[in-house]
C-alpha positions as CSV (number, residue, x, y, z in Angstrom):
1,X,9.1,-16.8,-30.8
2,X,11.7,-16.2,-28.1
3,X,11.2,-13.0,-25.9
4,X,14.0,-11.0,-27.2
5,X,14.8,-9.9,-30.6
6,X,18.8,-10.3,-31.2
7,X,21.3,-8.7,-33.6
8,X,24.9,-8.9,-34.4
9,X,26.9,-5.5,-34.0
10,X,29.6,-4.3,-36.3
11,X,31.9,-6.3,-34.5
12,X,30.4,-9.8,-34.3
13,X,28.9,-9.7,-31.0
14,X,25.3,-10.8,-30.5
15,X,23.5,-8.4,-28.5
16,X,20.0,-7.8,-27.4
17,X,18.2,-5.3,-29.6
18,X,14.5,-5.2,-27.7
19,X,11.9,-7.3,-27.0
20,X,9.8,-9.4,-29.2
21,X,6.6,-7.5,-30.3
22,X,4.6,-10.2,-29.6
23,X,4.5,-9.7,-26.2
24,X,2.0,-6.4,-27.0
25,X,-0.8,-9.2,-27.4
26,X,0.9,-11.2,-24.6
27,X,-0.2,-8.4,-22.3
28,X,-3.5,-6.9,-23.5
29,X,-4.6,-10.7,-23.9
30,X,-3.4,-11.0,-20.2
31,X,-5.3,-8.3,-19.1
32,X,-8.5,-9.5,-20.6
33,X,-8.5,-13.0,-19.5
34,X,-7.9,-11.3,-15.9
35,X,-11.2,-9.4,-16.5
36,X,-13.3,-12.0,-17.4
37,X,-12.1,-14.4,-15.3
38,X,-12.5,-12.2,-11.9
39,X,-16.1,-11.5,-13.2
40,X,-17.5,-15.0,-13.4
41,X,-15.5,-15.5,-10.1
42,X,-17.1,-12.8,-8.8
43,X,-20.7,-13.8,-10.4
44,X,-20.4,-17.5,-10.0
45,X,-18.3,-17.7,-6.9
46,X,-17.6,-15.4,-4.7
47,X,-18.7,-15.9,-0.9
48,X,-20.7,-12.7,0.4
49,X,-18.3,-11.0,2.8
50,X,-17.9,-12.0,6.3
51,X,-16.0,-9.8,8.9
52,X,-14.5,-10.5,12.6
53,X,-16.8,-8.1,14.7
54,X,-14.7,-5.3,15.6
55,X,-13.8,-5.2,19.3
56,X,-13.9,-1.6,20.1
57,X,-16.6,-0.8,17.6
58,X,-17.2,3.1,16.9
59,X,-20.6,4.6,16.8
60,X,-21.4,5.8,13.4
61,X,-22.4,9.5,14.8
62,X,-17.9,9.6,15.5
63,X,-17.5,9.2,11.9
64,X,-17.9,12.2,9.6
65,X,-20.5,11.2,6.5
66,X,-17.9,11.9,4.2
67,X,-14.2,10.6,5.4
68,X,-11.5,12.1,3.7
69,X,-9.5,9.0,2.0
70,X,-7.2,11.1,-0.8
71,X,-6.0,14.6,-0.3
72,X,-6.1,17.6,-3.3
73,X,-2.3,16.9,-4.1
74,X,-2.7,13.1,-4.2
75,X,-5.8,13.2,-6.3
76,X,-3.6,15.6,-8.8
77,X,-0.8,13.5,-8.7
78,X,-2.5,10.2,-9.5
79,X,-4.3,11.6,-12.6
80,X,-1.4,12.8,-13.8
81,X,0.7,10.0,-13.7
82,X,-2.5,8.3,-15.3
83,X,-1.7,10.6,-18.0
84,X,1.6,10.3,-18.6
85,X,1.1,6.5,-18.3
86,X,-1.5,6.5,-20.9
87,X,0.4,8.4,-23.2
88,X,3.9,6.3,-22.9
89,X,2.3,3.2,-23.5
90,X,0.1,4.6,-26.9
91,X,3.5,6.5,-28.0
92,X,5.6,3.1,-27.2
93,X,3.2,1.0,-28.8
94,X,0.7,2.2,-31.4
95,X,4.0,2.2,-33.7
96,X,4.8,-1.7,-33.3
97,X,1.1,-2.4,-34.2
98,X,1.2,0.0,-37.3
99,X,0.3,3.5,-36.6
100,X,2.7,5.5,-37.3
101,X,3.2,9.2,-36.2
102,X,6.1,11.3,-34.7
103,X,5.8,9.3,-31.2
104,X,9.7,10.0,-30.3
105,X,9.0,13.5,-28.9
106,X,5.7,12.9,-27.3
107,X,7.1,10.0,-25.4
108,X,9.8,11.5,-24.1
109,X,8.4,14.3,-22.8
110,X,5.6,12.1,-21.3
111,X,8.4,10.0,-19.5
112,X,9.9,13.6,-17.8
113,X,6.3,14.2,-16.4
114,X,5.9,10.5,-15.3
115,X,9.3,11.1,-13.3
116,X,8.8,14.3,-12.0
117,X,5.5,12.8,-10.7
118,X,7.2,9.9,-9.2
119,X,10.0,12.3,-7.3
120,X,6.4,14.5,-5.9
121,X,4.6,11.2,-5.0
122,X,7.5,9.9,-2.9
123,X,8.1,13.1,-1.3
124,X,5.0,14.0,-0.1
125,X,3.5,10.6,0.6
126,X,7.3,10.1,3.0
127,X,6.7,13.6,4.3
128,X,2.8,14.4,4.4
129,X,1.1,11.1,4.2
130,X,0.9,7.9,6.3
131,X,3.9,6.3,3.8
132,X,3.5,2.4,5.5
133,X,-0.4,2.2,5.4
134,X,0.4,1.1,1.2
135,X,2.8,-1.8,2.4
136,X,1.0,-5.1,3.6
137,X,1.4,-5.7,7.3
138,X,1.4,-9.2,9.3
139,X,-2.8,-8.7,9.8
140,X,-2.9,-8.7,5.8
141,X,-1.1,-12.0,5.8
142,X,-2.8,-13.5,8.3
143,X,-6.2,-12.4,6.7
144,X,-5.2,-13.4,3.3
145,X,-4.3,-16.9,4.8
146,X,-7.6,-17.2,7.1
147,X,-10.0,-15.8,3.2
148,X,-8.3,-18.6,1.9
149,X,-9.0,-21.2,4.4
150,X,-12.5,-20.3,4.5
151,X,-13.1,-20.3,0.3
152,X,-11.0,-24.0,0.8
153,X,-14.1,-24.9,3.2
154,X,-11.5,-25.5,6.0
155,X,-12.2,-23.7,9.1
156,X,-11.0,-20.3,10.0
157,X,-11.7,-17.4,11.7
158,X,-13.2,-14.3,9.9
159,X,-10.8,-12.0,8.9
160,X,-10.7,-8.5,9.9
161,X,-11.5,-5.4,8.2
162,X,-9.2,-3.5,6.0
163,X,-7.1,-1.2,6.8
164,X,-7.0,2.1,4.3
165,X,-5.8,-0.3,1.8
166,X,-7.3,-3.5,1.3
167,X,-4.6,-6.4,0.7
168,X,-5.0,-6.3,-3.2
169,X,-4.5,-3.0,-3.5
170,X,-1.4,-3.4,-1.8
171,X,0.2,-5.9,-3.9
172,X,-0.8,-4.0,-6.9
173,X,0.7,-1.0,-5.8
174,X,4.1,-2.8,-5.2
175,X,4.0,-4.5,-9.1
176,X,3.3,-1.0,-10.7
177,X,6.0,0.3,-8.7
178,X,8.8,-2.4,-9.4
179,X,7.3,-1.7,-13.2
180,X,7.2,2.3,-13.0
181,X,11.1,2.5,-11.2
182,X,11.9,0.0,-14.1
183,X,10.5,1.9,-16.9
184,X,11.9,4.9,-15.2
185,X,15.3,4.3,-13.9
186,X,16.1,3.1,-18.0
187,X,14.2,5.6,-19.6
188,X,16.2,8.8,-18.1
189,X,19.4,6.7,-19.4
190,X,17.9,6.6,-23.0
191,X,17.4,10.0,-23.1
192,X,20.9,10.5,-23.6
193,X,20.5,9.0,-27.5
194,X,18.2,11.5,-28.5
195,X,18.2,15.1,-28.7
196,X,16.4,17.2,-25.8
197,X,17.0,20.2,-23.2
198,X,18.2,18.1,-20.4
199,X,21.1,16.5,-21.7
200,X,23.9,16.2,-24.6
201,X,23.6,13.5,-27.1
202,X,25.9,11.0,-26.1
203,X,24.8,7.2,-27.6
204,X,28.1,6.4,-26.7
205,X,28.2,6.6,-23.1
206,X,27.3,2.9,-23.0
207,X,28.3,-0.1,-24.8
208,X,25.9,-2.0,-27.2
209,X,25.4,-5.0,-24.7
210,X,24.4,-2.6,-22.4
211,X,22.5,-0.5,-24.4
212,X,20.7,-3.9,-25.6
213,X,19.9,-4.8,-22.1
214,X,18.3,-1.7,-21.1
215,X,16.2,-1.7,-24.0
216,X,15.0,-5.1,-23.3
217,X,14.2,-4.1,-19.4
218,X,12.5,-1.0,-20.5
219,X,10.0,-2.9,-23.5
220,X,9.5,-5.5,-20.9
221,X,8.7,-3.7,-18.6
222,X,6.3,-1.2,-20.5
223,X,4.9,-4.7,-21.8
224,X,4.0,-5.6,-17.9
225,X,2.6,-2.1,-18.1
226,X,0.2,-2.9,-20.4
227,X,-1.8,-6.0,-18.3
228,X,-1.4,-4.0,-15.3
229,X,-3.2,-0.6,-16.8
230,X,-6.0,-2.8,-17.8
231,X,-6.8,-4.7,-14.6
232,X,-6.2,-1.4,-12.7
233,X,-9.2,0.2,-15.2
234,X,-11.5,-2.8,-15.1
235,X,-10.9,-2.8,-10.9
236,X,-11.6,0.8,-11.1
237,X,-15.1,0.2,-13.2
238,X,-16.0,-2.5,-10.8
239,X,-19.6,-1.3,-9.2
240,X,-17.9,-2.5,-5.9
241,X,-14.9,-0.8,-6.0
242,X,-16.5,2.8,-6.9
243,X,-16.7,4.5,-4.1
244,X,-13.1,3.7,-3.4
245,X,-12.9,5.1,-7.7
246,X,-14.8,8.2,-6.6
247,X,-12.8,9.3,-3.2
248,X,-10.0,9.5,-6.1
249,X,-12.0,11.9,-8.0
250,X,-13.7,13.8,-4.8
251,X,-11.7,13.1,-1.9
252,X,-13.7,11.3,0.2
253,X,-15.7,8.2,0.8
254,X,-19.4,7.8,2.4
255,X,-19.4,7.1,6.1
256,X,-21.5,3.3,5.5
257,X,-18.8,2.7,3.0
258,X,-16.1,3.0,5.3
259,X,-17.8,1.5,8.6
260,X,-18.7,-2.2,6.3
261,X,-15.5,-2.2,4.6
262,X,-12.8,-0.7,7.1
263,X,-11.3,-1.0,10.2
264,X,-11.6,1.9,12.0
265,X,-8.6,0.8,14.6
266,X,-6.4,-0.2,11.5
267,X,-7.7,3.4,9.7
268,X,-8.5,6.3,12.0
269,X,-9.6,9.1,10.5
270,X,-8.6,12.6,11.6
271,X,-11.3,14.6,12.0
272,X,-11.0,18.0,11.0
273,X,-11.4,21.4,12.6
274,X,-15.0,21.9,11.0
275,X,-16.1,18.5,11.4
276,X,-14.8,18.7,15.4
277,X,-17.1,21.8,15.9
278,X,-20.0,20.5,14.5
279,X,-19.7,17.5,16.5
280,X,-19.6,20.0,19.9
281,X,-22.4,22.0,18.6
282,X,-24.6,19.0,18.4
283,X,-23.1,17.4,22.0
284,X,-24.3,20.7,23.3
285,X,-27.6,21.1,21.8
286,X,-28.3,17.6,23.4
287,X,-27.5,18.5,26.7
């Protein structure tokens, strides 16, 4: 029942050969409990929203009824990933749990698409996007402390809105990225034991141990995978989390969405050209 599953090499040595299989039902049990948990929380529990009034508060004629939350290329990006996520955990794992099918190739080629979309994401969201409005920032700690407080029954302050990116979001963000770089920055290595267009086959370029111990931090982290693709689905599903689902699907969020749930000073949103004339058409027709 230990977490890893060792061997003994040609030579005596005990090395790490992967992790234990277990760990499959470790995670999809995981990710279930999560579920069911948050929904009695949020059935049985959960205190109806309260926000700090906003102290320069925009009049809901300023803000376009749709506002823009994921551009074309991040929309394309994220469903791809989805997709090559989908299909490295069902090629990783359907094996272990008996289903057995030529998974090698499709896996592999998954994990090139996975990385390739990785390299894109952190490009353009550096170059083209607002890269820090994903990380938290102090007002998300200090809102996270002042939620708590208040569900403790201690007094506190309402917190504010959120920003683009509510707290949660945030923190799940960072887990699937320590897991995705993980998954990654082992996977391209263990390409060099099999046979494809990118590189030679050399199983020898590392030793056993090491070989072991990148085996282990790949199936571990796949494992993580696993829990974290199910919670991300059932917050996804959640009826109030999808209009933030949708603006992934369409681009854009309704304008009541965005003035209950965000902060306009900690989100501005750029109008556009189109939406800029319209708004001088009407200012015009009123005078």
């Amino acid at each position: 029942m230990g977490l890893i599953k060792w061997t003994t090499s040609p030579w005596g040595q005990l090395i790490p050969e992967h992790v234990a299989w277990y760990l499959i039902w470790v995670a999809i049990i995981a990710g279930f409990c999560f579920m069911i948990v948050h929904a009695l929380y949020i059935r049985a529990f959960s205190p109806r929203k309260v926000f700090a009034k906003n102290e320069a508060p925009v009049a809901p004629e300023q803000v376009p009824e749709r506002v823009p939350r994921h551009s074309l290329a991040a929309r394309i990006f994220h469903w791809v990933m989805a997709a090559a996520m989908f299909t490295l955990l069902f090629t990783a794992f359907l094996p272990k749990l008996g289903v057995h099918f030529n998974w090698i190739l499709y896996h592999w080629i998954a994990g090139v698409v996975l990385t390739i979309s990785i390299v894109f994401h952190v490009i353009h969201s550096s170059f083209f996007q607002d890269a820090g409005s994903i990380w938290p920032d102090k007002t998300d700690i200090r809102d996270a402390f002042r939620r708590l407080l208040r569900f403790t029954g201690k007094p506190a302050p309402p917190p504010t809105r959120f920003a683009k990116y509510p707290l949660e979001n945030k923190f799940y963000h960072l887990c699937i990225v320590l897991a995705g770089l993980a998954v990654i920055g082992t996977g391209v290595f263990m390409l060099k034991r099999i046979n494809t267009p990118f590189f030679t086959r050399n199983p020898y370029v590392f030793s056993d141990m090491t070989w072991g111990l990148m085996y282990v931090l790949h199936g571990l982290a796949g494992i993580a995978l696993i829990a974290l693709v199910i919670v991300h689905v059932y917050m996804g599903l959640r009826p109030e989390k999808m209009p933030i689902t949708k603006s992934m699907i369409f681009g854009w969020m309704s304008r009541d969405f965005y003035l209950e749930e965000h902060d306009p000073k900690r989100w501005a949103i750029k109008q556009s050209k189109q939406s800029q004339k319209k708004r001088g058409l009407a200012a015009s027709d009123a005078d």
